[in-house]
N, C-alpha and C positions, 0 to 999 in steps of 0.2 A: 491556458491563461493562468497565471499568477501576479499576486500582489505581494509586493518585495518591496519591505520597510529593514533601513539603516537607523539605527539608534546609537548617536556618537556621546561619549561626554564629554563637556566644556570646563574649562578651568585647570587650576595649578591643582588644588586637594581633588583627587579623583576617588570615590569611593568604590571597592569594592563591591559586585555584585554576585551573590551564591546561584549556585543554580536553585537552589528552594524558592527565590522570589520568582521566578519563571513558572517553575514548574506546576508549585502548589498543588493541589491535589490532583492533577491531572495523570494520566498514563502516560507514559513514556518509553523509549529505546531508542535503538541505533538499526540502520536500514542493513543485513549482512543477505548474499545471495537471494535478491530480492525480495525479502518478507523481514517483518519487522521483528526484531529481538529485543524479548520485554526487558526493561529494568533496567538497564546496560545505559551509561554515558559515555559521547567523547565529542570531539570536539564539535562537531554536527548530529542532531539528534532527533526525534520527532516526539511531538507532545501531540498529544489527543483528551478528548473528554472521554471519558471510560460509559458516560451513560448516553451517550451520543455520538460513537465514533464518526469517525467524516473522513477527510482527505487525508489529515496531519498535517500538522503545522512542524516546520522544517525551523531552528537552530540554531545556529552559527555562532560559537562563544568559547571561551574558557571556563578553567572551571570558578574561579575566582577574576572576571572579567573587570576591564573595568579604564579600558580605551571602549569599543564598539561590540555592538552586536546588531547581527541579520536575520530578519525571519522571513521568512514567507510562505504563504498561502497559497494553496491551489485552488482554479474558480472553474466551476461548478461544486459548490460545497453547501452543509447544511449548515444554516443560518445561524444555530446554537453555536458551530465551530469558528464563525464572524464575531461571535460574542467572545469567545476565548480569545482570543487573535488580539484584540481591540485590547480589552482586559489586562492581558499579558502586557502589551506596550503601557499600557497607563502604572501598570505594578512595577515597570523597571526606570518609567517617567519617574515615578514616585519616590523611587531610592534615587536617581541621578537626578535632581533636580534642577541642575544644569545641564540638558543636553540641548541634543538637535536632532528630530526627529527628517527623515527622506523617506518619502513612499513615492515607487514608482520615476524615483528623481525630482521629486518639487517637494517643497517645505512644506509639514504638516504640523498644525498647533496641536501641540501635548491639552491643550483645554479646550479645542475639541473634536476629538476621538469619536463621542456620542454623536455627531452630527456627521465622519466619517465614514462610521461603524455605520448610521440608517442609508450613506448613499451607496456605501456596498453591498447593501443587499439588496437592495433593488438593481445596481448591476447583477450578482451575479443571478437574481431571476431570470431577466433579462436574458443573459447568457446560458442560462441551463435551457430556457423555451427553444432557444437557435441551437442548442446541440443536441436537442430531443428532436427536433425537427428536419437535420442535414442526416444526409449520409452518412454513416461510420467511417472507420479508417481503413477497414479492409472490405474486402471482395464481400466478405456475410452481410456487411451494413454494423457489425460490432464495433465498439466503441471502447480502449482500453484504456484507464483510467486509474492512476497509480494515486493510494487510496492509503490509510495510517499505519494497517496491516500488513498489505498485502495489493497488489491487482488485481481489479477487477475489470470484466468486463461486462460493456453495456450492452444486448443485441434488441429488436426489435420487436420481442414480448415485450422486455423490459419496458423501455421507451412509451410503449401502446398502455403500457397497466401504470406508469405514471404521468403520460399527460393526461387519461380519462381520470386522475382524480381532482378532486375541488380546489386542492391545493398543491401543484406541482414540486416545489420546494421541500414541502414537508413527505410528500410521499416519495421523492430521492432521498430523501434525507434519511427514511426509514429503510428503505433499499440498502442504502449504503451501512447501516448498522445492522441489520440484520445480519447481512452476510459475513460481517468482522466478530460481531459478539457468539459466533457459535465456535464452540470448542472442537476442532477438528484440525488436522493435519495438512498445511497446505504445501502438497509436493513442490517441490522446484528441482529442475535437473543442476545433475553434477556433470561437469565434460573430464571427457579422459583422452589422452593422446595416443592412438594405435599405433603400429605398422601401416595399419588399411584406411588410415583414417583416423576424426576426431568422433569419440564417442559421446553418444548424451544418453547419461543413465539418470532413471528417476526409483529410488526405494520405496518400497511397500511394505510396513513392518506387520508382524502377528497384533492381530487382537486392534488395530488400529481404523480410525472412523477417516479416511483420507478425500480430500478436494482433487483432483488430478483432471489435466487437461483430456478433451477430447483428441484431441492431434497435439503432441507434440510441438514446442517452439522455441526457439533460442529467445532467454529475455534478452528487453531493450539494453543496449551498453556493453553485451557480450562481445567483444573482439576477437580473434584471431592474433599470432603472432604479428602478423603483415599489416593490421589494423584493419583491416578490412571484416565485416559482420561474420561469426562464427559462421562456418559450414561445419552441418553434420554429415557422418557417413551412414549412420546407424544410433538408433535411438531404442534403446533396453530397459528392460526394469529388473531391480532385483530385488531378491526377497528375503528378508529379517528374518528368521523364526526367536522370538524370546524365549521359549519354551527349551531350544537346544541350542541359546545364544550365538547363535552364527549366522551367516549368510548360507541360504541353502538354494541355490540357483537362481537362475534369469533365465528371461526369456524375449523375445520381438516386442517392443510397446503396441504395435499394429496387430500382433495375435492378445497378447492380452487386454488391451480394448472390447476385443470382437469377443472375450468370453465375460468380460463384468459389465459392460454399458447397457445393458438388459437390466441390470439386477440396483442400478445407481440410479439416486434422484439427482436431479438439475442443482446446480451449484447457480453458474451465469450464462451466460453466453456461447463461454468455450469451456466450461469444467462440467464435471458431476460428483456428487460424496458418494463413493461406496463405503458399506458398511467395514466392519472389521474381518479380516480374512482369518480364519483358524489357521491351526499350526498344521491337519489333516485337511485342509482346503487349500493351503499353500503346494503341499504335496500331490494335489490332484491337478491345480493348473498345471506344474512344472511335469508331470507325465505325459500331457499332451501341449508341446511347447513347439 
């Protein structure tokens, strides 16, 4: 679910909007191979609270705009990130003081927002109780949930350690930041096109604290030449060493699982972080590969 607000301006003098009145102190980037790339602008971009990460709010604008702009919100999100959201449109109401605000396709008063801003969150309570509650999207019962960072997903620890608390909202809401504010490397694979087939390799560099899936998966949006959803033939990893900056082997992603998932804590649903692998512990995987 998403809430998608059109922000048009009206009139002959149309002013110029910067991205700083958007932004303000907020975190920001641009979405590249699934995971968020800080600091970076263009013409679509995701804005986040830094002390509150959430879903991300999505962008739509020039850099000096000053026909329209579109944002939108993903729902289930935490509440604080409904306060940015709101906020955000009242700061560019502010400077376009002629416009015309669309949410969702019907006309929303720029004065008032605050009384917008309180019925959305009680939807998306509403809506986080019915997604804690249904089935996931896959066979585990997990829940994948594209998030300001990165994906996450939700599986049924999860779920269980946030409806048993007092406030469901705020205890997603903590879920959701915890797992964005920690400093760690979130793998995402690279495809390569063989002879034998289309490759998905995912890197492991020296000395690095890595998020990596438990199985393997083509993200969502990946195509095929034919359009149709990537097929992989074989899924690898390979290995960084810094120490004699090169790639120093690969090996099966299905054997190197079977020797670090022992040694990893739980990420979410489908990941876990191992620690950093030495440049003399890289070398010991790849001898029995």
């Amino acid at each position: 679910m998403s809430i998608d607000v059109e922000i048009t301006q009206k009139g002959l003098f149309r002013k110029k909007l910067d991205y700083t009145v958007i932004i303000g102190n907020l975190g920001y980037g641009v979405y590249e191979n699934n995971r968020l790339t800080e600091r970076k602008l263009g013409g679509e971009f995701i804005v986040y609270d830094k002390k509150r990460i959430g879903r991300g709010i999505s962008i739509v604008c020039g850099r000096e705009e000053k026909e329209k702009i579109v944002l939108r919100m993903l729902s289930p999100t935490c509440e604080e990130e409904i306060d940015t959201f709101y906020n955000i449109i009242g700061r560019i109401a502010s400077v376009w003081k002629n416009c015309e605000i669309i949410q969702d396709g019907e006309a929303a008063d720029k004065n008032g927002l605050k009384e917008i801003c309180a019925d959305m969150k009680k939807a998306n309570r509403s809506f986080l109780k019915s997604m804690l509650e249904k089935n996931g999207d896959f066979k585990d019962n997990t829940i994948s949930l594209f998030s300001a960072m990165w994906q996450l997903d939700l599986g049924d620890e999860d779920k269980a350690e946030i409806l048993a608390a007092d406030d469901i909202v705020k205890a997603y809401g903590d879920w959701l930041h915890r797992l964005q504010e920690i400093d760690v490397y979130y793998a995402v694979p690279t495809f390569y096109k063989t002879d034998n087939g289309i490759w998905g390799m995912y890197f492991i560099t020296e000395d690095t604290e890595s998020a990596i899936p438990l199985v393997p998966r083509v993200p969502f949006g990946f195509n095929g030449e034919d359009g149709k959803p990537l097929e992989v033939c074989s899924w690898v990893v390979s290995f960084y060493s810094l120490t004699r900056d090169t790639v120093v082997g690969r090996m099966s992603y299905e054997k190197f699982i079977e020797k670090v998932k022992d040694k990893g804590r739980r990420y979410d649903a489908s990941r876990i972080i191992i620690g950093g692998i030495s440049d003399s512990e890289i070398d010991a995987l790849l001898e029995d590969k």
